[in-house]
C-alpha positions as a Markdown table, in Angstrom:
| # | Residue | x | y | z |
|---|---|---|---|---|
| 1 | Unk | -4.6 | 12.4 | -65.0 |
| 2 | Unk | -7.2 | 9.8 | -65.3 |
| 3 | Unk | -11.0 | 10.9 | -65.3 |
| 4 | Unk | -13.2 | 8.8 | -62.7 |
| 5 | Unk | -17.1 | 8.7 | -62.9 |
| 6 | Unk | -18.8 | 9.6 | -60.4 |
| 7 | Unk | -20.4 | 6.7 | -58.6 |
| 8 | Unk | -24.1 | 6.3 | -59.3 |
| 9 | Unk | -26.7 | 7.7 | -57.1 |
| 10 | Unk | -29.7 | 5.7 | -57.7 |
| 11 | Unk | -31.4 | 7.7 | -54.9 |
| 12 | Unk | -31.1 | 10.7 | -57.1 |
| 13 | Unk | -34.3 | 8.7 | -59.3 |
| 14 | Unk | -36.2 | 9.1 | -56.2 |
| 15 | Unk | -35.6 | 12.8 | -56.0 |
| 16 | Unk | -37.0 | 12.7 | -59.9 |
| 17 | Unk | -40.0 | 10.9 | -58.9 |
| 18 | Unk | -41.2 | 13.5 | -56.0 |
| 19 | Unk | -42.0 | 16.6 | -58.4 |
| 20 | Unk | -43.5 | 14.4 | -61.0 |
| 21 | Unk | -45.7 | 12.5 | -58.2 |
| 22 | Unk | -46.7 | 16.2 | -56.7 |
| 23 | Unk | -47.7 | 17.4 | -60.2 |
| 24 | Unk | -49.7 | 14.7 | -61.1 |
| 25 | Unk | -51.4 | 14.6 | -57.7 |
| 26 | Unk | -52.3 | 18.2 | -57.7 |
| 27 | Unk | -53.7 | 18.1 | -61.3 |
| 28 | Unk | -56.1 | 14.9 | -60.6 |
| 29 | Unk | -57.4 | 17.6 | -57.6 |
| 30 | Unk | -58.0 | 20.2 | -60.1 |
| 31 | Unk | -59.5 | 18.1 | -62.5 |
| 32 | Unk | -61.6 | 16.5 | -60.3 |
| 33 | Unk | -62.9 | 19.9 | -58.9 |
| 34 | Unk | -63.2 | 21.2 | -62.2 |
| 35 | Unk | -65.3 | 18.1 | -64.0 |
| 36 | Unk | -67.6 | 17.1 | -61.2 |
| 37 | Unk | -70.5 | 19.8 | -60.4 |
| 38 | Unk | -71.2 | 18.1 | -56.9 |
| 39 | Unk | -67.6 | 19.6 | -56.2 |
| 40 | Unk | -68.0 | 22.9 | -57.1 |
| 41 | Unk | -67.9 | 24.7 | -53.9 |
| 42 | Unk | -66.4 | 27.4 | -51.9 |
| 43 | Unk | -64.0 | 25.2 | -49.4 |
| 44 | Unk | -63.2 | 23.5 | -53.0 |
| 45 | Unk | -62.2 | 26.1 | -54.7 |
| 46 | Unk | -59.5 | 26.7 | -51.8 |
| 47 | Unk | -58.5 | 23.8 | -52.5 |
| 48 | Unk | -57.9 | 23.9 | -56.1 |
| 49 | Unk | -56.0 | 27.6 | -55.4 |
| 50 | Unk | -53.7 | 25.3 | -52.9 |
| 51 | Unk | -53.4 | 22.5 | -55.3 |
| 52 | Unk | -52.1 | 25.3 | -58.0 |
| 53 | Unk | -50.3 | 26.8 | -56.0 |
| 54 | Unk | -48.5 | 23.7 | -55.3 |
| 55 | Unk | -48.0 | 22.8 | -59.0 |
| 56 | Unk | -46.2 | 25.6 | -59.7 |
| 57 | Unk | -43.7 | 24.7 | -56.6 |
| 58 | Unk | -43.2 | 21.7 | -58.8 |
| 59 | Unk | -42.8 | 23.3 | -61.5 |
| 60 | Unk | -40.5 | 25.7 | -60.5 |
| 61 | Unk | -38.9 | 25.0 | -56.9 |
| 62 | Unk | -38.6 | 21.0 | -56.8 |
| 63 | Unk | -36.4 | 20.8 | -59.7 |
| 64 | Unk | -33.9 | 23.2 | -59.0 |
| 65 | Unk | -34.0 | 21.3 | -55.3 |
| 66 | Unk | -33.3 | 18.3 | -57.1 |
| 67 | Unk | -30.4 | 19.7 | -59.4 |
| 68 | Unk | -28.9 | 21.3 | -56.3 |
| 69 | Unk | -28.6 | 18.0 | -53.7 |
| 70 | Unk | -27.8 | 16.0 | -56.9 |
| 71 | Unk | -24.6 | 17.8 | -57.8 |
| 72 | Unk | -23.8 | 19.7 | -54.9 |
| 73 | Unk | -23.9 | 23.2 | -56.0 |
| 74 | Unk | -24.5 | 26.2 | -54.3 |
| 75 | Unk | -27.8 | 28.0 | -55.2 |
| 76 | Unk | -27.8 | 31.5 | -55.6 |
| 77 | Unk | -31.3 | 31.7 | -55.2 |
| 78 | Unk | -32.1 | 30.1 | -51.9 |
| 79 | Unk | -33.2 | 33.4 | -50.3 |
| 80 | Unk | -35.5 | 34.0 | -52.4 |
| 81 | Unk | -36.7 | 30.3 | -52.6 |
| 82 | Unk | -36.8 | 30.3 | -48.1 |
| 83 | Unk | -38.9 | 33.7 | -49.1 |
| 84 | Unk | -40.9 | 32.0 | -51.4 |
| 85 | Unk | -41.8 | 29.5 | -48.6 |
| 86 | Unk | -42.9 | 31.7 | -46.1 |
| 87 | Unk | -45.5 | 33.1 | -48.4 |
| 88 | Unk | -46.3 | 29.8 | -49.6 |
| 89 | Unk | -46.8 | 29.1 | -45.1 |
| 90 | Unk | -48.3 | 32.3 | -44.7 |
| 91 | Unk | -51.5 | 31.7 | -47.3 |
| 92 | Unk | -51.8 | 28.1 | -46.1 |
| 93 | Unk | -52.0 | 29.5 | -42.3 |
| 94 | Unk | -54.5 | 31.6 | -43.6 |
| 95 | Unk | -56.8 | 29.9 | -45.4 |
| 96 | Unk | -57.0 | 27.1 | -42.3 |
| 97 | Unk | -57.1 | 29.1 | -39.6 |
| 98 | Unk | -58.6 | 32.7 | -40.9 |
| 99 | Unk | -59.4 | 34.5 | -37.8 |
| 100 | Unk | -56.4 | 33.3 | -35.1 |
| 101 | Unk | -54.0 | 34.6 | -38.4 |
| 102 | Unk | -55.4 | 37.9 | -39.3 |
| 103 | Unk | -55.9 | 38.5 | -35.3 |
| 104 | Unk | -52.1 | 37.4 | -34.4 |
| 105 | Unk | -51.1 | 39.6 | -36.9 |
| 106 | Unk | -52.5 | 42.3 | -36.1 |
| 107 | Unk | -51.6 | 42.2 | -32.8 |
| 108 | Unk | -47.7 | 41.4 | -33.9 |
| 109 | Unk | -47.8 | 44.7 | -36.2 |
């Protein structure tokens, strides 16, 4: 039995580009906040929670994504990753739209 190659997937460089591009993006927002005083302010500082909370997605999350559509595995952790998510939805809701969150949830409990 003769081994084949797989064929290459040159989209899978894409898929490698995305958490690099998101980390990099996120840490110019933080580092802008952080060095500029004119910046330091309340709504920024939510911003800079967001933009962390987003680099550790790509830190964590986007690679494992990328592994998974790359060799077509099954991943054992997608629950908790979906879970993960609807945290993730749940702060951003939140932090945008404060009152109609905490009041619909209220009322859902």
């Amino acid at each position: 039995m003769v081994y084949r190659w797989p064929a290459p997937r040159y989209w899978s460089l894409c898929l490698l580009l995305l958490p690099v591009a998101t980390l990099f993006g996120n840490a110019l927002v933080c580092l802008s906040v952080c060095t500029d005083r004119g910046l330091h302010t309340a709504t920024n500082y939510f911003i800079v929670s967001l933009a962390i909370a987003d680099i550790m997605v790509a830190i964590l999350v986007m690679p494992l994504a990328v592994y998974v559509e790359v060799r077509h595995v099954t991943y054992l952790l997608c629950k908790r990753v979906c879970t993960l998510f609807c945290v993730q939805s749940a702060g951003y809701v939140d932090m945008v739209l404060p009152l109609k969150y905490s009041l619909a949830f209220l009322f859902i409990n």
